[in-house]
DRENLUM-15253 format. One record per residue (C-alpha): residue in three letters; residue number from 1; chain; y, x, z. Coordinates in nm, 2 decimals, always signed. Layout:
N
SITE,ALA,NUM,A,Y,X,Z
...
// end
This chain:
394
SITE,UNK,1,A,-4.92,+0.91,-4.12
SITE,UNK,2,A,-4.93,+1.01,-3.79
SITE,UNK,3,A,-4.80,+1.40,-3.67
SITE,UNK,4,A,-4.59,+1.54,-3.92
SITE,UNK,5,A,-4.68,+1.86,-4.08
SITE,UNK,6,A,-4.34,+2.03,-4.25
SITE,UNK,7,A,-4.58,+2.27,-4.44
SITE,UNK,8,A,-4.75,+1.97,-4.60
SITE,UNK,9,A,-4.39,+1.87,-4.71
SITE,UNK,10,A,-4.54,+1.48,-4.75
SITE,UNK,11,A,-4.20,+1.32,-4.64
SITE,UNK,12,A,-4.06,+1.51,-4.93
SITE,UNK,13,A,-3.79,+1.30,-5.10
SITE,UNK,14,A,-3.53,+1.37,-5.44
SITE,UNK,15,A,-3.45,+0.99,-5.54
SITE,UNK,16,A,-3.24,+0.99,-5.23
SITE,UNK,17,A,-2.91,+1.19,-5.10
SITE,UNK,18,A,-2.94,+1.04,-4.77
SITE,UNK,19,A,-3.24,+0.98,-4.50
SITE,UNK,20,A,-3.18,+0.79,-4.18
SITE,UNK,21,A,-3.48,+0.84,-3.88
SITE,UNK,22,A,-3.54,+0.50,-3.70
SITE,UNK,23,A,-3.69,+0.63,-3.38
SITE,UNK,24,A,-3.83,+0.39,-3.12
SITE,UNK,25,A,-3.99,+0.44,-2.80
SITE,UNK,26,A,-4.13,+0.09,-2.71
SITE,UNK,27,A,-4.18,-0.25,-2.86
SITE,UNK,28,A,-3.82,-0.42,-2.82
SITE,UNK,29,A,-3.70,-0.11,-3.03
SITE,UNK,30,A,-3.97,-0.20,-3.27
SITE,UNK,31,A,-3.90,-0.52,-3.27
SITE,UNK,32,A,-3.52,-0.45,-3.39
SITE,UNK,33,A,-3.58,-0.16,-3.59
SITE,UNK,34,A,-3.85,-0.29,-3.81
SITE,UNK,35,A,-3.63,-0.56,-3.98
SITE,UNK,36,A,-3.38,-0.29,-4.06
SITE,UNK,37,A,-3.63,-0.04,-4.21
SITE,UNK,38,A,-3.71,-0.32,-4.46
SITE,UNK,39,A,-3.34,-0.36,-4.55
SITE,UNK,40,A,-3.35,-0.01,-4.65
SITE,UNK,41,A,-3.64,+0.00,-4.85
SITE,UNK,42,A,-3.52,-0.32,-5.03
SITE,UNK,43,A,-3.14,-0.19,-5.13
SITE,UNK,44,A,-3.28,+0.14,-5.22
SITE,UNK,45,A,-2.97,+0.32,-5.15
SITE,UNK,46,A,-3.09,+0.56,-4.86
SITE,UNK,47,A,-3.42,+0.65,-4.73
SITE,UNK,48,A,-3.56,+0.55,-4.40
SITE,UNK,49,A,-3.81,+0.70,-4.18
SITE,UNK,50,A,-3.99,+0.49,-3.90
SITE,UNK,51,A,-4.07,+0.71,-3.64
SITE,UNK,52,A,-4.28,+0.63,-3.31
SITE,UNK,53,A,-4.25,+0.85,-3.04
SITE,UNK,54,A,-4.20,+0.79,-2.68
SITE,UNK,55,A,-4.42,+0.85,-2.30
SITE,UNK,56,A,-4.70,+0.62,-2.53
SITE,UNK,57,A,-4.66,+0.66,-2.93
SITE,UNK,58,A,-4.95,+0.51,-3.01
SITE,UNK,59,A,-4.85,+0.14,-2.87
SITE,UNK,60,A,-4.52,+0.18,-3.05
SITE,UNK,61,A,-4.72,+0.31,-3.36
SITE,UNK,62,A,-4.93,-0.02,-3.31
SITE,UNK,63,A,-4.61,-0.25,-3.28
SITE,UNK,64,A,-4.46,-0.15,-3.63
SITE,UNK,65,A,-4.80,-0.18,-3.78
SITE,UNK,66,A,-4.82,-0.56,-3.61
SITE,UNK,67,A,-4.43,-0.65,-3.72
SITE,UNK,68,A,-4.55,-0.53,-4.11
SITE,UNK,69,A,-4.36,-0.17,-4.11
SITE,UNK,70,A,-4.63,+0.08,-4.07
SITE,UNK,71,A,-4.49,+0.44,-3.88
SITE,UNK,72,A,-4.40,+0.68,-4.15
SITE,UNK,73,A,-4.40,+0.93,-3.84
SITE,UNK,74,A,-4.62,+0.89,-3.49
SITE,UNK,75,A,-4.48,+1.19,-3.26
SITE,UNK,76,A,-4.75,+1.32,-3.02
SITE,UNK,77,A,-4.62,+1.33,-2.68
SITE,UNK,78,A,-4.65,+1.67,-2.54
SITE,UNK,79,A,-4.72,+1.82,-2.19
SITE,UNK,80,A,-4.57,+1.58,-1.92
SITE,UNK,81,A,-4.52,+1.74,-1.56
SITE,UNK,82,A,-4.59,+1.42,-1.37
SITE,UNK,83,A,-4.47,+1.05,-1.39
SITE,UNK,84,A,-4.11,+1.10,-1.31
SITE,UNK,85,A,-3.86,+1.00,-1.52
SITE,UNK,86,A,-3.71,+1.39,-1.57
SITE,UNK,87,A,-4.07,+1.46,-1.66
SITE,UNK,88,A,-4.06,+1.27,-1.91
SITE,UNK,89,A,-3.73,+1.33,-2.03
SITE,UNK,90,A,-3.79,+1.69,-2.02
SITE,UNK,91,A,-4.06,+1.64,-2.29
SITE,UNK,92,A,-3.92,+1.39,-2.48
SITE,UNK,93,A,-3.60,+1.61,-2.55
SITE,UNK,94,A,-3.77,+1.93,-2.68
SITE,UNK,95,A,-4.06,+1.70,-2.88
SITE,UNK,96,A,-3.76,+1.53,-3.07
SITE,UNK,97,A,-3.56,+1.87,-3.09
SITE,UNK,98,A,-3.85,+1.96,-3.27
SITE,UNK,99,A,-3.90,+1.70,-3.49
SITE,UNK,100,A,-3.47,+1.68,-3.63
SITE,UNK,101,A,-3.51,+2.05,-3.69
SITE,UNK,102,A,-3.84,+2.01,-3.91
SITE,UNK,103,A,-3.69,+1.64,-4.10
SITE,UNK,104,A,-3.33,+1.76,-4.04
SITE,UNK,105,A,-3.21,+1.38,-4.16
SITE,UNK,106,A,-2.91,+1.28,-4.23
SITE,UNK,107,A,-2.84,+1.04,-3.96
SITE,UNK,108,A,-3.07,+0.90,-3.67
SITE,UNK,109,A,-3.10,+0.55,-3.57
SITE,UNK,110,A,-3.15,+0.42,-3.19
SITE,UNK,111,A,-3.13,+0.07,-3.03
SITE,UNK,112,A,-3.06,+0.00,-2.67
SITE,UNK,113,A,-3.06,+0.21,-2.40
SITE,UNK,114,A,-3.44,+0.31,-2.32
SITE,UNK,115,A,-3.50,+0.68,-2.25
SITE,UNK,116,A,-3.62,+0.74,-2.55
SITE,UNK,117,A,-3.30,+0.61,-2.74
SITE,UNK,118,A,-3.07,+0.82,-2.48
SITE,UNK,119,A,-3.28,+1.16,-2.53
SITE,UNK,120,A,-3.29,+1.16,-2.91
SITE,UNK,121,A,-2.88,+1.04,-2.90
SITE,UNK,122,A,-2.85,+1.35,-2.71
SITE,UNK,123,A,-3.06,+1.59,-2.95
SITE,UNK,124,A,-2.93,+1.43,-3.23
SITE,UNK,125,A,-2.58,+1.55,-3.10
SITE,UNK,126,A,-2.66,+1.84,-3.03
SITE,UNK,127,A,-2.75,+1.92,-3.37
SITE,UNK,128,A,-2.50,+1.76,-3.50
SITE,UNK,129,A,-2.70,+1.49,-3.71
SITE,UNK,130,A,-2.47,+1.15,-3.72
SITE,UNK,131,A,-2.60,+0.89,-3.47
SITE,UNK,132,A,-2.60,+0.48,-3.52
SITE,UNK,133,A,-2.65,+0.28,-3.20
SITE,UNK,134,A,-2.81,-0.08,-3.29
SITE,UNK,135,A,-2.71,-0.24,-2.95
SITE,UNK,136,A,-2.86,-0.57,-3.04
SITE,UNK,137,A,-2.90,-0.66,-2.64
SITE,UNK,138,A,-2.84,-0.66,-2.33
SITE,UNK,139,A,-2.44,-0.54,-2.19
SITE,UNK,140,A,-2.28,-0.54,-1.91
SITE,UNK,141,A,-2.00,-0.44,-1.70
SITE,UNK,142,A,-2.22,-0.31,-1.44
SITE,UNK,143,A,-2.36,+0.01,-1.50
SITE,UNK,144,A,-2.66,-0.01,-1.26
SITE,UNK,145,A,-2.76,-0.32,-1.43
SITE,UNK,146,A,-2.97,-0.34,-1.58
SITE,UNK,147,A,-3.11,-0.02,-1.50
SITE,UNK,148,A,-3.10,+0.24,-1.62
SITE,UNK,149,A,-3.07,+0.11,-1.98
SITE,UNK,150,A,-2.71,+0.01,-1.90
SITE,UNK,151,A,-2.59,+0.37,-1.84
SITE,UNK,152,A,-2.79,+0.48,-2.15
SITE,UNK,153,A,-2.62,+0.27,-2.36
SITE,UNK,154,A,-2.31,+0.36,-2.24
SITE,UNK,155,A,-2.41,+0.74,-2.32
SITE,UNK,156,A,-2.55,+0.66,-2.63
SITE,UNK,157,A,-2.19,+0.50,-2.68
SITE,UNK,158,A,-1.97,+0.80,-2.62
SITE,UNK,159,A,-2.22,+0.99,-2.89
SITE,UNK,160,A,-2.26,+0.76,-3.16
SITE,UNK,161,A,-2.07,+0.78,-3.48
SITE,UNK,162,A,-2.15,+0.42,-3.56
SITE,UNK,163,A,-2.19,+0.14,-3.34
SITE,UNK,164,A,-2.35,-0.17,-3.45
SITE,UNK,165,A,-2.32,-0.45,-3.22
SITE,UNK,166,A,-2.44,-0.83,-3.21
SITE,UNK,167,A,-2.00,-0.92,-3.18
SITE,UNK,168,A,-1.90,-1.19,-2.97
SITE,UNK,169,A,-1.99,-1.13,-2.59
SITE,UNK,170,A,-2.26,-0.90,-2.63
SITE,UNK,171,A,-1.96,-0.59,-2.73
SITE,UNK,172,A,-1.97,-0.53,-2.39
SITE,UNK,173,A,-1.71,-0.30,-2.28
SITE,UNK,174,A,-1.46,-0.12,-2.54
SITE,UNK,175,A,-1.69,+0.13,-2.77
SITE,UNK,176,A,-1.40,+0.23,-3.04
SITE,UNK,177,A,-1.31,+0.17,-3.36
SITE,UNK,178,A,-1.68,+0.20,-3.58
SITE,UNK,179,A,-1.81,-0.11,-3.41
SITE,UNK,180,A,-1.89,-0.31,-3.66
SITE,UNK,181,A,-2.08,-0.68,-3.54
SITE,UNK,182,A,-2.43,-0.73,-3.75
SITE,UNK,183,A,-2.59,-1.01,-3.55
SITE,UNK,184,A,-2.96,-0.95,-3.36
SITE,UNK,185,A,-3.22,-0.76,-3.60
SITE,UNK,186,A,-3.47,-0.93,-3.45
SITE,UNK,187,A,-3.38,-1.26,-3.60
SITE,UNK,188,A,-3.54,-1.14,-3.91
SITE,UNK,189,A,-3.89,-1.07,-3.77
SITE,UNK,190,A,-4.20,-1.26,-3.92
SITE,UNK,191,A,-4.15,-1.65,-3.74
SITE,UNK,192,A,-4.46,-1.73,-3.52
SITE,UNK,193,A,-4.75,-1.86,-3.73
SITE,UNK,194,A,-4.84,-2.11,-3.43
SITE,UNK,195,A,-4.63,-2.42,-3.51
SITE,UNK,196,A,-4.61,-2.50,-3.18
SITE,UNK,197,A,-4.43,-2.21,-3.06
SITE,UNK,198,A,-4.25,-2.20,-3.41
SITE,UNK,199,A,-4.09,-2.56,-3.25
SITE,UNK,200,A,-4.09,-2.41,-2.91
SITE,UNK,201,A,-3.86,-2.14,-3.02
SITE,UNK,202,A,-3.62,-2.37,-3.21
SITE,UNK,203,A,-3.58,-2.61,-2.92
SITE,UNK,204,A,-3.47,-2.31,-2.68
SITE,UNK,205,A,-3.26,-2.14,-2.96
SITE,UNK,206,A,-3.08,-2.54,-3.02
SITE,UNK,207,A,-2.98,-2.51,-2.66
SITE,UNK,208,A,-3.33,-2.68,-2.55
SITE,UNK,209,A,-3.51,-2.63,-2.25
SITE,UNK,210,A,-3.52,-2.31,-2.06
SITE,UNK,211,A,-3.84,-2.11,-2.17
SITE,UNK,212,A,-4.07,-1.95,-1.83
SITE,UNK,213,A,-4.37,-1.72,-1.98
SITE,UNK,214,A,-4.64,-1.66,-1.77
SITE,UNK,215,A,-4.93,-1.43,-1.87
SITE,UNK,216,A,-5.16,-1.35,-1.65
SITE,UNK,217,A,-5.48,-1.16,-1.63
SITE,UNK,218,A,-5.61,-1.08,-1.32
SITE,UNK,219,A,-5.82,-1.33,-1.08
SITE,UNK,220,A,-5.63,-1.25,-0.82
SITE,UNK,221,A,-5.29,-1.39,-0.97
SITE,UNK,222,A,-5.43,-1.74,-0.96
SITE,UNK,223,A,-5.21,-1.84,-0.68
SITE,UNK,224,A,-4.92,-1.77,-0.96
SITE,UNK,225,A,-5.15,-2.00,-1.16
SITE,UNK,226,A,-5.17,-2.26,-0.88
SITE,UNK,227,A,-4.81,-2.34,-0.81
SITE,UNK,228,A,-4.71,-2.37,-1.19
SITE,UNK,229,A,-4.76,-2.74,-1.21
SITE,UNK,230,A,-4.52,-2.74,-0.88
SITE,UNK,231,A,-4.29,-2.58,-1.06
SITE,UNK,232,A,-4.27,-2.79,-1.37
SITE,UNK,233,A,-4.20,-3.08,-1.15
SITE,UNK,234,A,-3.90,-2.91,-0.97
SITE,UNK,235,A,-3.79,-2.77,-1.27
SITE,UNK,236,A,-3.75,-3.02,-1.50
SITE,UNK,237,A,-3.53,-2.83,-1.83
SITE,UNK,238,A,-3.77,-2.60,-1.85
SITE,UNK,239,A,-4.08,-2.49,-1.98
SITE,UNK,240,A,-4.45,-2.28,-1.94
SITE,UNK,241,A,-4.60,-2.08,-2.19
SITE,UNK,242,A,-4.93,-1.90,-2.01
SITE,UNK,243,A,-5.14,-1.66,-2.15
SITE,UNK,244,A,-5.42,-1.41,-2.08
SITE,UNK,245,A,-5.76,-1.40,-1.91
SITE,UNK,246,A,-5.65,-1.67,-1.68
SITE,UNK,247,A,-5.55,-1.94,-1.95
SITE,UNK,248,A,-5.90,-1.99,-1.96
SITE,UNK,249,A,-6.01,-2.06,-1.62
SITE,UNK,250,A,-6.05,-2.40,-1.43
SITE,UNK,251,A,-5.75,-2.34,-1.26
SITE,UNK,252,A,-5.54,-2.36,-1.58
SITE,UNK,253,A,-5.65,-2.74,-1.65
SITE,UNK,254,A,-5.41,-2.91,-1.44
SITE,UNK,255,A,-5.15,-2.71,-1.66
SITE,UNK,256,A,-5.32,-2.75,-2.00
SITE,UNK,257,A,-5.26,-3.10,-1.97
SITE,UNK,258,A,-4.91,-3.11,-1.89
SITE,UNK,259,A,-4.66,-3.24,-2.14
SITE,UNK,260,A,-4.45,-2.93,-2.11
SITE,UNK,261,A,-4.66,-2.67,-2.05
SITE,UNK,262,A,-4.89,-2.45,-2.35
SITE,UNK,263,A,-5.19,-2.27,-2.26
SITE,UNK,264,A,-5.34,-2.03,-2.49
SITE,UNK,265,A,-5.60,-1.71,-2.43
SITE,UNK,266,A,-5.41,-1.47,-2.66
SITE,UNK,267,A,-5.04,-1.41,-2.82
SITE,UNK,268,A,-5.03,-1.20,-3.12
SITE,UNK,269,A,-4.77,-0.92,-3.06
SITE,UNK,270,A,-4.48,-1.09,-3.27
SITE,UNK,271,A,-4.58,-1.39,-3.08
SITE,UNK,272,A,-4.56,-1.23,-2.75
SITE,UNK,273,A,-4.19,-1.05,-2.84
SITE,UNK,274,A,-4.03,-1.33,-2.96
SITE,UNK,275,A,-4.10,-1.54,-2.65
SITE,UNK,276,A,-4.03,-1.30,-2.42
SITE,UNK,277,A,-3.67,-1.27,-2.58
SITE,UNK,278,A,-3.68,-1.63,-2.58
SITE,UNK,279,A,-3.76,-1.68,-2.22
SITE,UNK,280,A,-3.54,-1.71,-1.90
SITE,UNK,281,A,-3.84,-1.56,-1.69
SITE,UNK,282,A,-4.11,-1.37,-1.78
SITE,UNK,283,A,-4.36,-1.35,-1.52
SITE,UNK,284,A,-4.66,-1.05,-1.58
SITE,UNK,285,A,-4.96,-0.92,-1.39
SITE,UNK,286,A,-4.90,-0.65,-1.68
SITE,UNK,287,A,-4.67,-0.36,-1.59
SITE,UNK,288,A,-4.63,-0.18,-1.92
SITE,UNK,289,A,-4.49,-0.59,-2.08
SITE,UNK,290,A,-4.27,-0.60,-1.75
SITE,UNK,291,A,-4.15,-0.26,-1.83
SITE,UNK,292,A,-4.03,-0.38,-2.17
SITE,UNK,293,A,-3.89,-0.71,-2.06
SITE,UNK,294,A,-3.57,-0.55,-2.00
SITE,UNK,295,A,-3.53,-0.45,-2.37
SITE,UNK,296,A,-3.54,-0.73,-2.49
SITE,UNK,297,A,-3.31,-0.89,-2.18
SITE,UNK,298,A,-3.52,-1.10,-2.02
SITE,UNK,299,A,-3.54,-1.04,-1.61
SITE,UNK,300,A,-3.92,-1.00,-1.52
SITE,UNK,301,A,-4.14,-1.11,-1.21
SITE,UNK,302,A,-4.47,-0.80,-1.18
SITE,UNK,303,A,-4.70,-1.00,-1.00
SITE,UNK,304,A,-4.86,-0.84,-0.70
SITE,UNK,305,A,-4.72,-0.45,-0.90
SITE,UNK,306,A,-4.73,-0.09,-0.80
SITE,UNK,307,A,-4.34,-0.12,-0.92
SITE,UNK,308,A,-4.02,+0.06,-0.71
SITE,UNK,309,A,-3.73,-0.13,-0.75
SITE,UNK,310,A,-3.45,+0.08,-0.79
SITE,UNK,311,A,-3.08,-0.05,-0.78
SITE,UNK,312,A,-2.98,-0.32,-1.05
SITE,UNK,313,A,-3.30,-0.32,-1.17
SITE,UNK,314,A,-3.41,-0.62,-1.35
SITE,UNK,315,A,-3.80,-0.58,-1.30
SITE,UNK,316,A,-3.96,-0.75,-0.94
SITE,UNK,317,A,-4.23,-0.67,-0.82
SITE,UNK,318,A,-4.41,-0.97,-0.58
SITE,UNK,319,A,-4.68,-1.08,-0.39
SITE,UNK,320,A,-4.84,-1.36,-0.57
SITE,UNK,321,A,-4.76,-1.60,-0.33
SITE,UNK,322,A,-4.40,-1.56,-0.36
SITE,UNK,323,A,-4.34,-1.53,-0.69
SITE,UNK,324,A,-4.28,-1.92,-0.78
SITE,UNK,325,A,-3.99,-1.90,-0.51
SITE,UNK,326,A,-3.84,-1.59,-0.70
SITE,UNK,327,A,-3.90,-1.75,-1.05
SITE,UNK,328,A,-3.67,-2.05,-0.95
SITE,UNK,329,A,-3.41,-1.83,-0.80
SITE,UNK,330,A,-3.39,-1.61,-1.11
SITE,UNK,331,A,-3.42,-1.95,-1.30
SITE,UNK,332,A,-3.09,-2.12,-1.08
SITE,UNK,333,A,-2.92,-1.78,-1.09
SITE,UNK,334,A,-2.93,-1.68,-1.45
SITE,UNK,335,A,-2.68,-1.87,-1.73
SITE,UNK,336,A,-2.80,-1.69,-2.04
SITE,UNK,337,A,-2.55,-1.74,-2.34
SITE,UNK,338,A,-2.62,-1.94,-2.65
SITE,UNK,339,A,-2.83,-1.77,-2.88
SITE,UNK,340,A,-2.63,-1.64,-3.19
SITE,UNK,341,A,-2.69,-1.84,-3.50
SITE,UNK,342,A,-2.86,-1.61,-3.76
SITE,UNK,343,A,-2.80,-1.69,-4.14
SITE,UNK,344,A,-3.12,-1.40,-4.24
SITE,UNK,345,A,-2.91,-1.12,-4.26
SITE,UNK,346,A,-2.86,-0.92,-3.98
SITE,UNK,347,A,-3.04,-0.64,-4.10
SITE,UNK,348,A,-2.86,-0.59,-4.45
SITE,UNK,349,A,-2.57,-0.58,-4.28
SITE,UNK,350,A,-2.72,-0.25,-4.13
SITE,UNK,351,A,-2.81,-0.11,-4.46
SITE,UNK,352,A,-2.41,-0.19,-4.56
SITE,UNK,353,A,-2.33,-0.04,-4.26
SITE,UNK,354,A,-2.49,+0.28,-4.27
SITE,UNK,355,A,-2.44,+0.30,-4.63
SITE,UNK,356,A,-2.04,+0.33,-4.59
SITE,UNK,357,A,-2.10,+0.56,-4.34
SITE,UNK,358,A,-2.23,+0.82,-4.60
SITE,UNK,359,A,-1.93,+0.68,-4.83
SITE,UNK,360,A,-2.20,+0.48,-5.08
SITE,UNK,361,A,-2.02,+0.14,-5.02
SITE,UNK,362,A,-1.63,+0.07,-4.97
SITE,UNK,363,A,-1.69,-0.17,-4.72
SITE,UNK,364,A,-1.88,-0.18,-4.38
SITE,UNK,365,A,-1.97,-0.57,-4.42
SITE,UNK,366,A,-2.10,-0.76,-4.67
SITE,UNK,367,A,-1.95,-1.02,-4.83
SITE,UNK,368,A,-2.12,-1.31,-4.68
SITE,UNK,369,A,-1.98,-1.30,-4.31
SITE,UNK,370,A,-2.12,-1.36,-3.97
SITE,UNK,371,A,-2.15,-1.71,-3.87
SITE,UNK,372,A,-1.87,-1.78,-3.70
SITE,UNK,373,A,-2.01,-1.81,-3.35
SITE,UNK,374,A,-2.16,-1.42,-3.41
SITE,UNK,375,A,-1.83,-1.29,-3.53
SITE,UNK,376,A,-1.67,-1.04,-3.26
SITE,UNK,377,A,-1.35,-1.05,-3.13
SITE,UNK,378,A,-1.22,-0.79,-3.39
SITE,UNK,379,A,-1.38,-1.00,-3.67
SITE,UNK,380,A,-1.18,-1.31,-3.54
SITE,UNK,381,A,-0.93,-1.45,-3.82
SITE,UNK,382,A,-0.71,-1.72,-3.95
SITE,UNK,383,A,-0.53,-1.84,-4.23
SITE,UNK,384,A,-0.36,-2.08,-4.07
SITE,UNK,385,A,-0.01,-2.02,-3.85
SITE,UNK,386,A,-0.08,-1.95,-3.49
SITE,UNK,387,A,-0.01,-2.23,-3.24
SITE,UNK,388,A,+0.28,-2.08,-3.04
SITE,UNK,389,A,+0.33,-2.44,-2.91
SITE,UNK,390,A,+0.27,-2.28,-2.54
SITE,UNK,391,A,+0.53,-2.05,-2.57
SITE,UNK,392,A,+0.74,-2.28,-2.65
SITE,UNK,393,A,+0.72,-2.46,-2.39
SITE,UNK,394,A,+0.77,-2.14,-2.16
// end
């Protein structure tokens, strides 16, 4: 459906004491939530509502109808007094104020720390409706990067009554005691029907080459297009994906035919999210993809953009002719952790979550564990006697 109607009563539910609202505001939170709105439909226990919403519903309404979750709600954005952040904040907080007094749920669910996560934490608080963070992403210690979905998160964090973290490194800084590690969502998205970036994926996720995704659609971005092969040579763990209008031009031949490099005219959306996550660069004459390459905690190059940098930010925007030189300077800059293995159930481990929350489970986790390498610092246990062989020695 798209706008809800509370005098239609067509979300109506009696098989279920509890309903949880999955709200997302761009394609990354798609791209986590959707996984974890399955989970719920398949245990059965509590009932959960995708909602899209954000400053453009309808291209997160399209992104769970691509990842196989269609939007059980699609907010219409209301008036917007201009392109400023606060503009859009100001609507986005009374349109969600709107739509937890007509659902009144029993819990909401955000991920990250986009404005559309931090609004509807804040509503959500305010009328006191339970919130769950799925903070399957990017944190650090340094709250202007990235920005602003840093400080979000960390807002989001003082709010939530459940946090629900990938463990290990990505805990970030001390959130108290209902984080519970349930590995990244996202892991449990459709895999890429293209075998060759089906490979692609698994060589970078086996600690393979590093991954630079180019797509590019204007004609005047071909001197991006001309100084890949250069780069591929001076680069040589890494490499190029490229995509878009250009993929197709004469220009792109040189690169077609390099053993590192693929060249295709199109991505399909679970194609194009998984690959930008994937990635160690994206680079984008797009500004709405740059704009959600944060989310998914990749750094992004907007090529030749209308972009204002603001401090920490993690979006650049460059003349064409420069961007190759920024591309390897992000590339010898940035040491991106191992991926976390995924053993297919990151998103059950939600459900288990969220279901002890509401008292339906005695336990928070299931009883197959993380992997060890996902397992959080809290998780982190032994049978055996500690080695105190060191103090010893003191």
């Amino acid at each position: 459906m798209t706008e809800f109607d509370p005098d239609q009563g067509s979300l109506a539910d009696q098989d279920h004491d509890h309903d949880v609202l999955l709200i997302a505001g761009s394609r990354p939170e798609v791209a986590r939530l959707a996984p974890v709105a399955t989970a719920f439909n398949d245990a059965d226990r509590i009932r959960a509502l995708t909602v899209a919403t954000g400053p453009d519903p309808w291209v997160v309404h399209d992104a769970f109808e691509a990842f196989g979750v269609p939007a059980d709600v699609t907010r219409m954005p209301g008036p917007i007094a201009g392109p400023h952040p606060a503009a859009i904040g100001a609507m986005l907080m009374s349109n969600l104020d709107d739509l937890l007094v007509d659902l009144d749920p029993s819990a909401i669910m955000v991920y990250g720390g986009g404005m559309t996560a931090a609004i509807a934490a804040q509503v959500a608080f305010w009328r006191q409706i339970p919130v769950v963070h799925l903070q399957a992403g990017v944190a650090s210690d340094d709250l202007l990067c990235p920005f602003p979905q840093e400080a979000n998160r960390r807002i989001i964090g003082q709010l939530a009554s459940l946090f629900l973290t990938t463990g290990g490194a990505a805990l970030g800084s001390p959130i108290g005691p209902n984080a519970i590690p349930v590995g990244d969502t996202m892991a449990a998205n459709p895999q890429p029907s293209d075998l060759r970036f089906a490979r692609l994926l698994r060589r970078v996720h086996a600690d393979g080459p590093r991954l630079v995704l180019v797509g590019l659609d204007r004609p005047d971005s071909l001197g991006v297009l001309a100084g890949l092969p250069d780069l591929l040579e001076r680069e040589p763990d890494i490499e190029v994906v490229l995509y878009g209008e250009l993929a197709t031009h004469g220009a792109a031949a040189p690169l077609a035919e390099h053993a590192r490099a693929t060249v295709v005219p199109k991505l399909m959306l679970v194609e194009l999210v998984g690959l930008i996550a994937a990635s160690a660069v994206l680079v984008s004459d797009d500004p709405e993809l740059v704009t959600d390459a944060p989310g998914l905690g990749t750094p992004a190059v907007l090529v030749d953009g209308p972009h204002i940098p603001e401090p920490g930010d993690s979006i650049r925007s460059i003349l064409s002719p420069a961007v190759m030189t920024t591309v390897r300077q992000l590339l010898a800059a940035r040491s991106a952790p191992p991926p976390e293995p995924s053993d297919g159930l990151e998103a059950a481990r939600v459900e288990q979550a969220v279901a002890w929350m509401f008292g339906l489970c005695p336990s928070p986790q299931l009883d197959i564990p993380l992997p060890r390498q996902a397992r959080g610092p809290v998780e982190e246990t032994s049978d055996a006697p500690a080695d105190d062989s060191a103090d010893r020695e003191r």
